[in-house]
Structure formats: structure tokens, C-alpha cells
C-alpha positions as CSV (number, residue, x, y, z in Angstrom):
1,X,13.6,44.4,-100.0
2,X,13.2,45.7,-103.5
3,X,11.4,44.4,-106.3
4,X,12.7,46.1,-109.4
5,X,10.1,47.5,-111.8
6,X,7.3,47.1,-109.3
7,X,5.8,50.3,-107.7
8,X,4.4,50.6,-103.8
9,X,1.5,48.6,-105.1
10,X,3.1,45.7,-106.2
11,X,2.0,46.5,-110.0
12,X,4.2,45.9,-112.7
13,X,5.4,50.0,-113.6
14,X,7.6,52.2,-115.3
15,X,7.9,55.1,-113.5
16,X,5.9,53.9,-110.3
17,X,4.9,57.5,-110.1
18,X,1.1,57.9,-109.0
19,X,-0.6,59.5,-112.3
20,X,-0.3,56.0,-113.4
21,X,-1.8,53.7,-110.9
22,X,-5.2,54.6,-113.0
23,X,-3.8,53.4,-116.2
24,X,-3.1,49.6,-114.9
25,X,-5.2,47.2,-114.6
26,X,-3.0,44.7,-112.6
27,X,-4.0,43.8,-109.3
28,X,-0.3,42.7,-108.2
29,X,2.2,41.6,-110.5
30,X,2.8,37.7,-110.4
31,X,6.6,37.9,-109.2
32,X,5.2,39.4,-106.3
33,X,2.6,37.3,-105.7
34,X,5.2,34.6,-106.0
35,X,7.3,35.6,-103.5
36,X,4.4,36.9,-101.0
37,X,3.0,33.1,-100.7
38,X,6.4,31.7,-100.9
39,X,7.5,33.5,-97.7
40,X,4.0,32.4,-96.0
41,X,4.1,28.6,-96.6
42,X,7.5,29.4,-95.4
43,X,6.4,30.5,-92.4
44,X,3.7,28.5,-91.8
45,X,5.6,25.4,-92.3
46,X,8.3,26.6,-90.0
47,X,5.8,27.4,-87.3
48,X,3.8,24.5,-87.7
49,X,7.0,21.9,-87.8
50,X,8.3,24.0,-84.5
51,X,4.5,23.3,-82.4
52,X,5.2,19.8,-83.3
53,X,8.1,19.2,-82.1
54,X,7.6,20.7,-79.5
55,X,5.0,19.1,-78.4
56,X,6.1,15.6,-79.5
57,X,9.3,16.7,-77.1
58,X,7.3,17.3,-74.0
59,X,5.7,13.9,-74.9
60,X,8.5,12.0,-75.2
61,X,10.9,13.6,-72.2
62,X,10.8,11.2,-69.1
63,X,11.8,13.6,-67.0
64,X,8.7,16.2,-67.5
């Protein structure tokens, strides 16, 4: 995946060459943060709604 005009930090950059990772002060650039947590409450959700059901199907399965 690419995120244009971010460098391998995740910083909002030009060039994304290393002379300027002293010259921003961004910690990570909010698009990326954005899609970061989007794709872990993705995730978590998904994994969370699978452990339930599948629990709730050994529950309910007459045959187990």
C-alpha cells in the first residue's frame, strides 16, 4: 500500500528523503492515522463478531 506524499514515517513530506525527517515536527500525518485505526477496529470487530459466533454456535448445536 502507498500513501502518496507520506514518507517511511508516516509524516506528511516532500521528498521523503532523510535530511528532512529533522525538519518536521509531525508525529504521523492524520490520513495515516486514519487509516491505521480504521483497519484495527476493523479487525477487532471482525475477530470479536467471529469468537461470538462461534461460541453462541457450539451453544446452540444439539448435536455437540
Amino acid at each position: 500500500m502507498t500513501l502518496e506524499g507520506l514518507n517511511h514515517l508516516l509524516q506528511e513530506a516532500e521528498t521523503g528523503l532523510p535530511n528532512g525527517h529533522g525538519w518536521i515536527e509531525q508525529t504521523m500525518s492524520p490520513k495515516a492515522m486514519n487509516l491505521v485505526s480504521s483497519r484495527i477496529r476493523q479487525n477487532i470487530v471482525s475477530d470479536r463478531f467471529k469468537q461470538f459466533e462461534d461460541e453462541y454456535m457450539a451453544d446452540s448445536n444439539p448435536l455437540a
